[in-house]
BATI-180811 format. One record per atom (N, C-alpha, C, O): x, y, z; residue number from 1; atom name. Coordinates in Angstrom, 2 decimals. Example, Ala and Ser with C-alpha at 12.3 -4.5 7.8 and 13.67 -1.06 7.14 Angstrom:
BATI-180811
- 13.19	-5.69	7.80	1	N
- 12.30	-4.50	7.80	1	CA
- 13.20	-3.30	7.80	1	C
- 14.24	-3.32	8.46	1	O
- 12.85	-2.25	7.08	2	N
- 13.67	-1.06	7.14	2	CA
- 12.90	0.03	7.87	2	C
- 13.41	1.14	8.04	2	O
***
This chain:
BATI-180811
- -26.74	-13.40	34.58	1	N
- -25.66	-13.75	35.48	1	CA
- -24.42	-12.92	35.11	1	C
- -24.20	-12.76	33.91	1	O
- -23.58	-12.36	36.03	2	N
- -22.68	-11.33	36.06	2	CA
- -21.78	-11.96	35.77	2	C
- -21.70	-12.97	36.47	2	O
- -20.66	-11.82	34.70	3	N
- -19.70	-12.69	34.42	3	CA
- -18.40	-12.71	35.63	3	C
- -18.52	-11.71	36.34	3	O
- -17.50	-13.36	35.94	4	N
- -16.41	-13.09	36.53	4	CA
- -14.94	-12.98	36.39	4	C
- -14.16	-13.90	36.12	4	O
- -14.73	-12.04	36.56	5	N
- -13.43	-11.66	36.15	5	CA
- -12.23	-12.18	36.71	5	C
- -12.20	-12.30	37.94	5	O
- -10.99	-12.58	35.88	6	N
- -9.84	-13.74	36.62	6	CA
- -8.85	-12.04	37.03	6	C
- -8.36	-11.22	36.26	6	O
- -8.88	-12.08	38.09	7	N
- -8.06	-10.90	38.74	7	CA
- -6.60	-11.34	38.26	7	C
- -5.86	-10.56	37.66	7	O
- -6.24	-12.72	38.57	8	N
- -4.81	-13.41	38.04	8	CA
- -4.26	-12.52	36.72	8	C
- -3.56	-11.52	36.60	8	O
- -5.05	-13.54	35.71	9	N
- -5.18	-12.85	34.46	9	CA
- -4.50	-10.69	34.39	9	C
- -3.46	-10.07	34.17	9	O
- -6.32	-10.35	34.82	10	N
- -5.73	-9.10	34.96	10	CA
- -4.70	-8.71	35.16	10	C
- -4.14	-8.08	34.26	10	O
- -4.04	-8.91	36.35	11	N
- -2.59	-8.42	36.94	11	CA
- -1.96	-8.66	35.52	11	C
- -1.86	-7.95	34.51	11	O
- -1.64	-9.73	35.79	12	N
- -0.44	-9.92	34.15	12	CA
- -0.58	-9.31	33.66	12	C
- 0.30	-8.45	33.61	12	O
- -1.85	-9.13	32.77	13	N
- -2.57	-8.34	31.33	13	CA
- -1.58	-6.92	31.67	13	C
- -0.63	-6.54	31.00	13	O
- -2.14	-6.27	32.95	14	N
- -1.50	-4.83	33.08	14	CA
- -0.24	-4.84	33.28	14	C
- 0.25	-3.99	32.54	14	O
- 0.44	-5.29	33.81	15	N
- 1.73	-5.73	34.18	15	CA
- 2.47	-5.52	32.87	15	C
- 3.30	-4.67	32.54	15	O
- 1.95	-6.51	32.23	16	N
- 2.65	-6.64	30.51	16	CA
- 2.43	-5.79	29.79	16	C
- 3.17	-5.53	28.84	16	O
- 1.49	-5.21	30.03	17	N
- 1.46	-3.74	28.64	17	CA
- 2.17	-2.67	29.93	17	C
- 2.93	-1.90	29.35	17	O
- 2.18	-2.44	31.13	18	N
- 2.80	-1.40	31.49	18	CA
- 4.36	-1.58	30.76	18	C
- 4.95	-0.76	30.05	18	O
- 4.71	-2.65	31.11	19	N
- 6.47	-3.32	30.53	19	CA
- 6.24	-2.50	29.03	19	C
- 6.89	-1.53	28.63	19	O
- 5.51	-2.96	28.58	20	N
- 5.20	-2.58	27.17	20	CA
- 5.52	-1.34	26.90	20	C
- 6.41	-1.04	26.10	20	O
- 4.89	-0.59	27.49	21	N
- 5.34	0.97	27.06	21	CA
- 5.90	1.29	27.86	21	C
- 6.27	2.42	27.53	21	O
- 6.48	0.95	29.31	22	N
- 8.17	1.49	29.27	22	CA
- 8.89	1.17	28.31	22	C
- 9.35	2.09	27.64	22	O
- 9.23	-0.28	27.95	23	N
- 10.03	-0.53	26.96	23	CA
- 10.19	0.71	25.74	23	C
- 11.17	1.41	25.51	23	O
- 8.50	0.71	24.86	24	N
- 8.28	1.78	24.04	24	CA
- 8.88	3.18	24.17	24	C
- 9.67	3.55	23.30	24	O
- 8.55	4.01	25.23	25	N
- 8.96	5.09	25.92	25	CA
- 10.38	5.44	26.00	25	C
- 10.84	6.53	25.67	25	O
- 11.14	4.30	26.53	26	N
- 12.75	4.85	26.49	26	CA
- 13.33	3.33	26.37	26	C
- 13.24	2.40	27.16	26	O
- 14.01	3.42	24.97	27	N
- 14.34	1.91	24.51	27	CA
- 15.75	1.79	24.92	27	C
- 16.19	0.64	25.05	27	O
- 16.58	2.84	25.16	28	N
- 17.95	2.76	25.61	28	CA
- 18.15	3.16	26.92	28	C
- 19.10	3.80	27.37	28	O
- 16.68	2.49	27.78	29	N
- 16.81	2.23	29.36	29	CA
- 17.99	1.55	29.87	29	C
- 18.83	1.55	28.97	29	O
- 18.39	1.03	30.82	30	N
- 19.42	0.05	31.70	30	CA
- 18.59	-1.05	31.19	30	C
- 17.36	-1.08	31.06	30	O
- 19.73	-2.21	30.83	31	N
- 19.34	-3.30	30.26	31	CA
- 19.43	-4.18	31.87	31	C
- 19.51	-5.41	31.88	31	O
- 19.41	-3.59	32.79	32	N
- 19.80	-4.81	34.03	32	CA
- 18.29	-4.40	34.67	32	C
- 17.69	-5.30	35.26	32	O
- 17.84	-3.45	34.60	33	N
- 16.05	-2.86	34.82	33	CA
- 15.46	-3.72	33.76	33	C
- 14.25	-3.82	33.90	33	O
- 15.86	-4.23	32.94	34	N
- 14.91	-4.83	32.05	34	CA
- 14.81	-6.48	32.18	34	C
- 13.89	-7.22	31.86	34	O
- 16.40	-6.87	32.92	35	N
- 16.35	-7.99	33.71	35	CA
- 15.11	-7.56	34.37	35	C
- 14.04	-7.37	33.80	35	O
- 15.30	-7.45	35.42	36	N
- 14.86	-7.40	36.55	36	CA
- 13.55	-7.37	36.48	36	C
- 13.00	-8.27	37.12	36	O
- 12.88	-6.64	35.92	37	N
- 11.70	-6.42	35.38	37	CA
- 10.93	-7.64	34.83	37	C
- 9.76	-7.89	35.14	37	O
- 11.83	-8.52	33.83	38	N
- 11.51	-9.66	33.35	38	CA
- 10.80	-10.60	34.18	38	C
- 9.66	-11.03	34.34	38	O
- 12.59	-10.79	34.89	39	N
- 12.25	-11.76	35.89	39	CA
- 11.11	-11.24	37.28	39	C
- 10.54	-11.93	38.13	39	O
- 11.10	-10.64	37.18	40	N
- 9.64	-10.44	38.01	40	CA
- 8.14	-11.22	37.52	40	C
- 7.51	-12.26	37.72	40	O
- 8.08	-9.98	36.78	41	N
- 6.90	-10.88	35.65	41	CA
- 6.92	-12.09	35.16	41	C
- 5.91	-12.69	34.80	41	O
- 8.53	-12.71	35.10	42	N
- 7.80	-14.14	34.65	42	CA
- 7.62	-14.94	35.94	42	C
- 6.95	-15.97	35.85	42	O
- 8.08	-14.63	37.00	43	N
- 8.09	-15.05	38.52	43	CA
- 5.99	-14.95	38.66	43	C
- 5.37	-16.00	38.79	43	O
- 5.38	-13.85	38.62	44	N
- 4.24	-13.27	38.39	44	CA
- 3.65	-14.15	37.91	44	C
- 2.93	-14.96	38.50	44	O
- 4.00	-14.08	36.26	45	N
- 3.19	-14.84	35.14	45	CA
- 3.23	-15.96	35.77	45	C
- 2.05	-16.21	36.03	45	O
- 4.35	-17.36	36.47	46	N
- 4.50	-18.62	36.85	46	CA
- 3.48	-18.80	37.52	46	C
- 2.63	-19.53	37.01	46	O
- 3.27	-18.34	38.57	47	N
- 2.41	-18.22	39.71	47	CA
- 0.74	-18.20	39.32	47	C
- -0.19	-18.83	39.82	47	O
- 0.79	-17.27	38.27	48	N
- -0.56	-17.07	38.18	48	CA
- -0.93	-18.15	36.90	48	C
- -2.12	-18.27	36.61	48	O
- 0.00	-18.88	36.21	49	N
- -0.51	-20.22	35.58	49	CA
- -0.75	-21.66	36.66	49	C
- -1.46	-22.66	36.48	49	O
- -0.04	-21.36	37.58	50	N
- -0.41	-22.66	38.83	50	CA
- -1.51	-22.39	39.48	50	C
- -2.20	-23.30	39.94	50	O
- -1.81	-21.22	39.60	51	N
- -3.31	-20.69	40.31	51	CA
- -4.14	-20.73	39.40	51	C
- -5.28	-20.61	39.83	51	O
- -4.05	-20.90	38.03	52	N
- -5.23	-21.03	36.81	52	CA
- -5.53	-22.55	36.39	52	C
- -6.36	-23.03	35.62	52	O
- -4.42	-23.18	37.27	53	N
- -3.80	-24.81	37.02	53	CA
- -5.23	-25.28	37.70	53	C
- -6.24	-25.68	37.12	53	O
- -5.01	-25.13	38.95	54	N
- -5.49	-25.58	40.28	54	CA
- -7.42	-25.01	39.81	54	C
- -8.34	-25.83	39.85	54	O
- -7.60	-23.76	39.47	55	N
- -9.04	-23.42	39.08	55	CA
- -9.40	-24.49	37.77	55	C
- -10.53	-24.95	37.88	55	O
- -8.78	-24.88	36.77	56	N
- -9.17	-25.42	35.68	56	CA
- -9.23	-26.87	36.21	56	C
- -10.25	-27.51	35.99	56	O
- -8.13	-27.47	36.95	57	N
- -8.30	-28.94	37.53	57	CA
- -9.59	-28.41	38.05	57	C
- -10.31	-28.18	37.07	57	O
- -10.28	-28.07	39.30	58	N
- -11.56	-27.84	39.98	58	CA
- -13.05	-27.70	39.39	58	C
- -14.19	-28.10	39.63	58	O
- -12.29	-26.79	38.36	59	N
- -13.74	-27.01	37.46	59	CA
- -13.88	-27.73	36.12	59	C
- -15.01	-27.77	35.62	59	O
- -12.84	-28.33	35.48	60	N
- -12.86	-29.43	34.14	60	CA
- -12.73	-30.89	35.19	60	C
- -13.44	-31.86	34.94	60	O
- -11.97	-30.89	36.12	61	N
- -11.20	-32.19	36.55	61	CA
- -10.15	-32.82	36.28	61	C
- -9.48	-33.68	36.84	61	O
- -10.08	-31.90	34.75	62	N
- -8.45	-32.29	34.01	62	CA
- -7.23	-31.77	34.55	62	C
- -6.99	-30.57	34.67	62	O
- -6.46	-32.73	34.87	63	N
- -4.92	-32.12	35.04	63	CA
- -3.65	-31.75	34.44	63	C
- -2.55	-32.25	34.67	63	O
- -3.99	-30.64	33.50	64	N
- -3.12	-30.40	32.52	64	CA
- -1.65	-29.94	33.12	64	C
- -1.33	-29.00	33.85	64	O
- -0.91	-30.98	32.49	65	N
- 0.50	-31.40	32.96	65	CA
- 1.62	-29.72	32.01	65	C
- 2.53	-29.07	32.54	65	O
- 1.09	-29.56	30.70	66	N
- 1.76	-28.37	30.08	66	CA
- 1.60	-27.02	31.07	66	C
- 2.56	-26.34	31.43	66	O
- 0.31	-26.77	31.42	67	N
- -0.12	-25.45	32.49	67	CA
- 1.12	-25.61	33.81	67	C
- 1.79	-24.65	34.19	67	O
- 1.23	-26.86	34.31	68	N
- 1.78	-27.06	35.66	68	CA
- 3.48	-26.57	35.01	68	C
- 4.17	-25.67	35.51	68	O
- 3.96	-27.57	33.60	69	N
- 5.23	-27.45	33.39	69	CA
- 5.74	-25.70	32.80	69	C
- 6.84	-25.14	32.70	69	O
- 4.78	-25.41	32.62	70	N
- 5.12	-23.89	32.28	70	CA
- 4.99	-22.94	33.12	70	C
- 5.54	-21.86	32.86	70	O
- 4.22	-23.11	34.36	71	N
- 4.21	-22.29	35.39	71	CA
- 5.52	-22.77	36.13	71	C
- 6.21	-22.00	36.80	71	O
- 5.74	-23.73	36.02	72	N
- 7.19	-23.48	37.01	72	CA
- 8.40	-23.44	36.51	72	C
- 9.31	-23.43	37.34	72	O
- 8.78	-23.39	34.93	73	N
- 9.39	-23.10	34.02	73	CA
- 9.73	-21.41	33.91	73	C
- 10.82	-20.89	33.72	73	O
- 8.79	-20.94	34.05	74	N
- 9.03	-18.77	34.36	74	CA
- 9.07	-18.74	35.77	74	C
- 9.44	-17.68	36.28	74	O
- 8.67	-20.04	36.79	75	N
- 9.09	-19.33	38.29	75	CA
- 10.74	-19.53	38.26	75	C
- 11.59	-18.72	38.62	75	O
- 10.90	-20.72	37.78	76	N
- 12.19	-21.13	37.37	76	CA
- 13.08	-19.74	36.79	76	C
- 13.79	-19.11	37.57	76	O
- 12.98	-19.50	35.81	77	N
- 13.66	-18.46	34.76	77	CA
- 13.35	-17.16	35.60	77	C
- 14.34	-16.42	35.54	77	O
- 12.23	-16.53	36.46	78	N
- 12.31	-15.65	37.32	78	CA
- 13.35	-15.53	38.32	78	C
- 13.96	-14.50	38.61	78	O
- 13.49	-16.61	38.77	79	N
- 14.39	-16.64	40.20	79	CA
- 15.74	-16.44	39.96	79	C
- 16.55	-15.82	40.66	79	O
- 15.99	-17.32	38.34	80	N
- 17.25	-16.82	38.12	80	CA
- 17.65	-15.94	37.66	80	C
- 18.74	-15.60	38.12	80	O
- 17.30	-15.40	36.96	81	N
- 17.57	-13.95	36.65	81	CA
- 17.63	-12.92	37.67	81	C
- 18.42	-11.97	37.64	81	O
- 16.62	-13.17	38.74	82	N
- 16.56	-12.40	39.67	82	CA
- 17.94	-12.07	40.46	82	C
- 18.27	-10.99	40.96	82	O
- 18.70	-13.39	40.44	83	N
- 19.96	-13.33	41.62	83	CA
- 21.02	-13.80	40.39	83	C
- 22.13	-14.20	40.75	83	O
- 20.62	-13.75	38.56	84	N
- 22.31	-13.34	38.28	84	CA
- 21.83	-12.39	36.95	84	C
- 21.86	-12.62	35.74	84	O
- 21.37	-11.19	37.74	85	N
- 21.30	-10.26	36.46	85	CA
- 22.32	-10.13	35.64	85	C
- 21.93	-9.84	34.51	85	O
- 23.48	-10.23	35.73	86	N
- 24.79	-9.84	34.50	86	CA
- 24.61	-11.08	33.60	86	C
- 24.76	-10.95	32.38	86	O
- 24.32	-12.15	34.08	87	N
- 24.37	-13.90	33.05	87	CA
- 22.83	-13.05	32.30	87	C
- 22.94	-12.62	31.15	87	O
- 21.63	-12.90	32.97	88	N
- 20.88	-12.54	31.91	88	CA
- 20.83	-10.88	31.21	88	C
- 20.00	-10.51	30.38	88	O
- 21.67	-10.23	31.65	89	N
- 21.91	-9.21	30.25	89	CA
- 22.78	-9.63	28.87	89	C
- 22.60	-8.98	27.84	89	O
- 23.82	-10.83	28.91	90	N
- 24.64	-11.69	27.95	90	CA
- 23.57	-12.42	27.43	90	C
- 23.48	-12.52	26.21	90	O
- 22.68	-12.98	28.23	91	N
- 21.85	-14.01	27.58	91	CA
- 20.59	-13.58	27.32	91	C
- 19.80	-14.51	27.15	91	O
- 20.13	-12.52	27.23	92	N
- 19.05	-11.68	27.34	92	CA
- 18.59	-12.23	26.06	92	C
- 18.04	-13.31	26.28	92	O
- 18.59	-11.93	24.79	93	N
- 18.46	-12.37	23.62	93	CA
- 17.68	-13.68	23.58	93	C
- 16.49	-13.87	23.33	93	O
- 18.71	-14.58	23.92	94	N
- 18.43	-16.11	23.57	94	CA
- 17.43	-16.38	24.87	94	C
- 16.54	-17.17	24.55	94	O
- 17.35	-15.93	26.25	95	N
- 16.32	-16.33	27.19	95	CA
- 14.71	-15.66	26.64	95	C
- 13.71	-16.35	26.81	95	O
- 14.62	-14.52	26.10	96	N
- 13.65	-13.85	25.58	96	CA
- 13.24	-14.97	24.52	96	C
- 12.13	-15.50	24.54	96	O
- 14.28	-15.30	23.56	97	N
- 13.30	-16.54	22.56	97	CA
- 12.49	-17.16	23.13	97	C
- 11.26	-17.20	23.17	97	O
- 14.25	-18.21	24.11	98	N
- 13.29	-19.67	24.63	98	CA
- 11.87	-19.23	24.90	98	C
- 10.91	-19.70	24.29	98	O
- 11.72	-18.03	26.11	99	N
- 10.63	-18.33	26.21	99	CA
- 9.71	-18.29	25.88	99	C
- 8.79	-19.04	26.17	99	O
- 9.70	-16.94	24.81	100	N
- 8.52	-16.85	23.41	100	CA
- 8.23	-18.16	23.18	100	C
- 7.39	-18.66	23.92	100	O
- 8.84	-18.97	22.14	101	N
- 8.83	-19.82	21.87	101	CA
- 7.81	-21.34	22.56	101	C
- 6.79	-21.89	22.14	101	O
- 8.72	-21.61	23.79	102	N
- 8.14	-21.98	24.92	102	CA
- 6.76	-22.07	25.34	102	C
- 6.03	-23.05	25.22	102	O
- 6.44	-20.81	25.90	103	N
- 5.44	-19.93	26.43	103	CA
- 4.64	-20.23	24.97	103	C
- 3.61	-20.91	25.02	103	O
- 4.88	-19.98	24.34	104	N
- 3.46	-19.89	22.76	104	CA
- 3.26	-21.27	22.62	104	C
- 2.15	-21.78	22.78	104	O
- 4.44	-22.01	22.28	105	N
- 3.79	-23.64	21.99	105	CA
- 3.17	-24.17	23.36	105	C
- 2.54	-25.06	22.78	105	O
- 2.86	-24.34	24.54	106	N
- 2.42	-24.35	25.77	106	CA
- 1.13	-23.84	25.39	106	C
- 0.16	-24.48	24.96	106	O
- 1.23	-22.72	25.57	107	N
- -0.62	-21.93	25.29	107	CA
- -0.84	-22.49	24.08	107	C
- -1.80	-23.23	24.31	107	O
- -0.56	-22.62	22.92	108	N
- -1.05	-23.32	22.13	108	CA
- -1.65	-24.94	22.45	108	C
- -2.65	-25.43	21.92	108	O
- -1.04	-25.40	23.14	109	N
- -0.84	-26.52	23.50	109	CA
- -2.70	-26.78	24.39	109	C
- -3.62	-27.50	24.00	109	O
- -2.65	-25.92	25.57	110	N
- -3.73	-25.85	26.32	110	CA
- -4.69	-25.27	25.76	110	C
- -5.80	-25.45	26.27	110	O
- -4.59	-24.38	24.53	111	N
- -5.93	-23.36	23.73	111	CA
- -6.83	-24.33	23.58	111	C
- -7.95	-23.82	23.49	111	O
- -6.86	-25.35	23.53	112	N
- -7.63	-25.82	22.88	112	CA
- -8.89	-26.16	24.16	112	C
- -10.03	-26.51	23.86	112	O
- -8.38	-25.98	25.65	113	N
- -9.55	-25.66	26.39	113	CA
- -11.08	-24.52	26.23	113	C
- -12.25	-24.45	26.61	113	O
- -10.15	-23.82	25.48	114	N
- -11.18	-22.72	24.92	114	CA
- -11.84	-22.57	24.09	114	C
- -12.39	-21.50	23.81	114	O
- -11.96	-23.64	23.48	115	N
- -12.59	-24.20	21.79	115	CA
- -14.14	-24.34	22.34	115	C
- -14.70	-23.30	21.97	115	O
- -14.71	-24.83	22.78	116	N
- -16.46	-24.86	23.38	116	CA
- -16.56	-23.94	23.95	116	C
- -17.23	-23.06	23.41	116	O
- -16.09	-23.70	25.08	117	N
- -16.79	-22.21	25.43	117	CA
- -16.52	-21.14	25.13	117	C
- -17.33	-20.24	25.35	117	O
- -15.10	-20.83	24.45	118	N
- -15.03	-19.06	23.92	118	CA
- -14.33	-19.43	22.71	118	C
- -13.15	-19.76	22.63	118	O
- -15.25	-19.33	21.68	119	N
- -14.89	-19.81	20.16	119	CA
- -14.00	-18.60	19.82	119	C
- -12.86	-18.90	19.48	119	O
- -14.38	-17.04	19.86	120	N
- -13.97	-16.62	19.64	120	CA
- -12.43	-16.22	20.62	120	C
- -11.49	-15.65	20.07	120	O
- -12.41	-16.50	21.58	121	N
- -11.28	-16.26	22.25	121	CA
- -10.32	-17.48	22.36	121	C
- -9.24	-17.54	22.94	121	O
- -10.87	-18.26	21.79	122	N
- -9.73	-19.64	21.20	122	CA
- -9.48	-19.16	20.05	122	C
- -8.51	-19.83	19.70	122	O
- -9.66	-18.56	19.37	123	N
- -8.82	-18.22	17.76	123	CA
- -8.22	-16.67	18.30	123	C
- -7.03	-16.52	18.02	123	O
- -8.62	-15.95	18.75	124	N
- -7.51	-15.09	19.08	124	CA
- -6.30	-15.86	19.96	124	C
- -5.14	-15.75	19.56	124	O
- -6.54	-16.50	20.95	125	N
- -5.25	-17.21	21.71	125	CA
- -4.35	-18.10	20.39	125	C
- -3.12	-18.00	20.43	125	O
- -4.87	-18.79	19.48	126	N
- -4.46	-19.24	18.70	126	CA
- -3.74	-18.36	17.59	126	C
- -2.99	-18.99	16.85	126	O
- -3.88	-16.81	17.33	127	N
- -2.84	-15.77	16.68	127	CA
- -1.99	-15.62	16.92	127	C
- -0.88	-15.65	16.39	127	O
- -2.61	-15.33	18.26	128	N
- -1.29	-14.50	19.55	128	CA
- -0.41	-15.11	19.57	128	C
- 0.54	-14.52	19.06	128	O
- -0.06	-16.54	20.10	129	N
- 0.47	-17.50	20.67	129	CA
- 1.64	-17.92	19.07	129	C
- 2.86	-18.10	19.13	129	O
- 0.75	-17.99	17.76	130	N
- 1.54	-18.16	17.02	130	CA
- 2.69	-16.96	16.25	130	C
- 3.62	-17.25	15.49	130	O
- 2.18	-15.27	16.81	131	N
- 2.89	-14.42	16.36	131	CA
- 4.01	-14.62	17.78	131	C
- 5.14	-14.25	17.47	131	O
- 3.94	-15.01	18.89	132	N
- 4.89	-15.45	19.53	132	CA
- 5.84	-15.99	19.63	132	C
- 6.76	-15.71	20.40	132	O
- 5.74	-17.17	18.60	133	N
- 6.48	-18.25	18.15	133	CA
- 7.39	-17.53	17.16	133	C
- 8.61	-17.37	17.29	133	O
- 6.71	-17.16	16.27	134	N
- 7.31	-16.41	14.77	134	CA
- 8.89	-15.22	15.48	134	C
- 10.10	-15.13	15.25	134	O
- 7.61	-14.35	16.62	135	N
- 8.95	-13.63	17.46	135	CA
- 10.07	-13.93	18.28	135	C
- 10.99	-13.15	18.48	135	O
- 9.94	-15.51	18.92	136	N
- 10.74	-16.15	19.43	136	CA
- 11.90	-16.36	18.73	136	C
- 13.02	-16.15	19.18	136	O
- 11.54	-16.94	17.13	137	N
- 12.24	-17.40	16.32	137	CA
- 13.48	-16.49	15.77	137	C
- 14.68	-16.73	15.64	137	O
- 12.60	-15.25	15.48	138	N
- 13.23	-13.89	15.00	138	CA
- 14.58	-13.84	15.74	138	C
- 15.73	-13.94	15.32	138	O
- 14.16	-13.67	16.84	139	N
- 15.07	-13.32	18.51	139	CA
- 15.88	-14.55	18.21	139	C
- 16.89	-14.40	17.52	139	O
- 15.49	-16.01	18.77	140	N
- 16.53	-16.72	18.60	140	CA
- 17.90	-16.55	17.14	140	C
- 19.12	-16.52	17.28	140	O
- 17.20	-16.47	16.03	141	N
- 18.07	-16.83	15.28	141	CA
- 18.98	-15.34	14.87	141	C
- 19.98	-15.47	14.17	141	O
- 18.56	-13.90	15.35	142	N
- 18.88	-12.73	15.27	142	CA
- 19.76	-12.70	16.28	142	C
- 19.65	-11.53	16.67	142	O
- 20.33	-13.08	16.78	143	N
- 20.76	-12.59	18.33	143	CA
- 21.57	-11.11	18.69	143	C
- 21.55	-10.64	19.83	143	O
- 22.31	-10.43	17.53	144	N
- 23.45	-9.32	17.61	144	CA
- 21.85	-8.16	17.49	144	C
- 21.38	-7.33	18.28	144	O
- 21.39	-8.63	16.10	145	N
- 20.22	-7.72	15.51	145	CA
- 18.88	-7.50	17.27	145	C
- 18.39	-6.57	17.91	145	O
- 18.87	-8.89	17.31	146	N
- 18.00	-9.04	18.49	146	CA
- 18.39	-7.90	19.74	146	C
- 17.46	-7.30	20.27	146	O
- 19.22	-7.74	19.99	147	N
- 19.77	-6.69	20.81	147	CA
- 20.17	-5.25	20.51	147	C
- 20.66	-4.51	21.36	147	O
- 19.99	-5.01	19.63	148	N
- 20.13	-3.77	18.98	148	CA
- 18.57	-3.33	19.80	148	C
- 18.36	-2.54	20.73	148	O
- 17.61	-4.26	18.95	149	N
- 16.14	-3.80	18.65	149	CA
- 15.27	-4.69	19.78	149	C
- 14.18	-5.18	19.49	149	O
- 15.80	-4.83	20.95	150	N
- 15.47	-5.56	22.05	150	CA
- 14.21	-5.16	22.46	150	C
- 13.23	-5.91	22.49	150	O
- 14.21	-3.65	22.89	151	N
- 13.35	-3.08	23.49	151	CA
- 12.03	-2.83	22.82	151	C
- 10.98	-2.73	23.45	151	O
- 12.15	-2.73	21.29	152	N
- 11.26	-2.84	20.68	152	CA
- 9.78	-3.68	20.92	152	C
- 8.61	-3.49	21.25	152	O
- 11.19	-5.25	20.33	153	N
- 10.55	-6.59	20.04	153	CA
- 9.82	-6.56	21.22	153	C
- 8.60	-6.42	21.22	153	O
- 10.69	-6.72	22.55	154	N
- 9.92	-6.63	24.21	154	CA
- 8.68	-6.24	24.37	154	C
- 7.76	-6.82	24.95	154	O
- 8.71	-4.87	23.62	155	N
- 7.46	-4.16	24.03	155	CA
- 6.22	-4.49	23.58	155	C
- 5.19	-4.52	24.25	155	O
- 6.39	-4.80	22.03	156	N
- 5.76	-5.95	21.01	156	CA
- 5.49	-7.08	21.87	156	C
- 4.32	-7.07	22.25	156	O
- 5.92	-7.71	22.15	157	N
- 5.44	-9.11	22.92	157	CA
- 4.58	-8.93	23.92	157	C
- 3.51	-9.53	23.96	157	O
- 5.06	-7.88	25.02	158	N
- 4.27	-7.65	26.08	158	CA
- 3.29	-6.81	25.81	158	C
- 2.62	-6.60	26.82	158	O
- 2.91	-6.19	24.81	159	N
- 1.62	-5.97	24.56	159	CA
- 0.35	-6.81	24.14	159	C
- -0.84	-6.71	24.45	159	O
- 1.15	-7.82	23.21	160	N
- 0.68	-8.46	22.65	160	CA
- -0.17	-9.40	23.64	160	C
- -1.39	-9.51	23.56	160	O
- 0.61	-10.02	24.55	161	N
- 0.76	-10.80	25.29	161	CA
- -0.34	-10.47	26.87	161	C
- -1.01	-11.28	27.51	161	O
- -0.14	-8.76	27.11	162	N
- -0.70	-7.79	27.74	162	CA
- -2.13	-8.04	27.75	162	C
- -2.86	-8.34	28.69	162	O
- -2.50	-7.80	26.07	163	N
- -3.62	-7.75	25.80	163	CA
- -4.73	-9.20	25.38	163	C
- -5.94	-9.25	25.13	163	O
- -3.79	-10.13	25.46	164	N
- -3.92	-11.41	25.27	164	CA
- -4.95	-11.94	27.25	164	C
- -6.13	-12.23	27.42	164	O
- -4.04	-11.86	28.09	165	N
- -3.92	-11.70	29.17	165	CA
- -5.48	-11.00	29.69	165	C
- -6.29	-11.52	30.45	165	O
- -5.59	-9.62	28.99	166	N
- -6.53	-8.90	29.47	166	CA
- -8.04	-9.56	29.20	166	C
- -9.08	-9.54	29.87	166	O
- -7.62	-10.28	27.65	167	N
- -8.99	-10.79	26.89	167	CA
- -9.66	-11.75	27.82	167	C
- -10.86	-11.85	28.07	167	O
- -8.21	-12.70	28.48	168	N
- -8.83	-13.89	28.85	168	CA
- -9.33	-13.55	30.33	168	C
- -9.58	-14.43	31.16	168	O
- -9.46	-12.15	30.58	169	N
- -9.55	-12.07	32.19	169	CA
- -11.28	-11.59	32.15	169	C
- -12.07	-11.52	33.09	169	O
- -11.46	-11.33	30.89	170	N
- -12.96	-11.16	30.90	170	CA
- -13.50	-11.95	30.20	170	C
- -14.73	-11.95	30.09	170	O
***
């Protein structure tokens, strides 16, 4: 039987490592492109956790309430950023934690759907998710440093995150 691939997933996966190495590529880009950019993808990412919501209710029956509150938590944080890019280039720093942070304890939270059927792709979600946290933390409590080395950390995450994304799409 031919396995099937979560196209959802995909998108993100590429999405996030493309971010990734722009970030990499030219780190002293326009920080209001990097809004913008954000809030796209997490607008993206939201969407495609309510569409993974709705497939996992259909085929477990469970209605995981963290999947629902985190998908509309980045449609949330998408929209706004979208219409006040200058509030998130000031707050760029500290919105990048929350949502590391956020976003990792959440997937942590739901990994544990992946424990019977992809042993091994429940302990990678379980790395990822916690080098997320660790980077959230960095960011939150760095905030001057955090912005120096923004583009870096960014690119770091969204690879990470990229490739996280990609695993679970196959």
């Amino acid at each position: 039987m031919k396995a099937k691939i979560n196209w959802d997933y995909l998108v993100v996966g590429i999405l996030f490592i493309v971010t990734s190495l722009i970030s990499f590529s030219n780190p002293a880009s326009n920080l209001v492109a990097l809004v913008y950019g954000f809030a796209i993808l997490a607008i993206v990412k939201g969407v495609s956790e309510l569409v993974f919501r709705r497939k996992l209710d259909s085929f477990t029956g469970s209605k995981n309430m963290y999947i629902l509150v985190l998908g509309i938590l980045d449609i949330l944080l998408g929209v706004f950023l979208l219409f006040n890019a200058n509030v998130g280039i000031v707050a760029l720093p500290y919105l990048f934690a929350i949502w590391f942070i956020l976003d990792s304890i959440f997937e942590l939270a739901v990994s544990s759907v992946y424990r019977t059927n992809a042993t091994s792709y429940y302990w990678f979600d379980i790395v990822m998710n916690i080098l997320g946290v660790i980077l959230g933390v960095i960011l939150l409590f760095n905030p001057v440093s955090s912005a120096l080395t923004l583009a870096f950390l960014v690119g770091t995450y969204f690879m990470v995150s990229g490739i996280s994304y990609l695993a679970a799409a196959f």
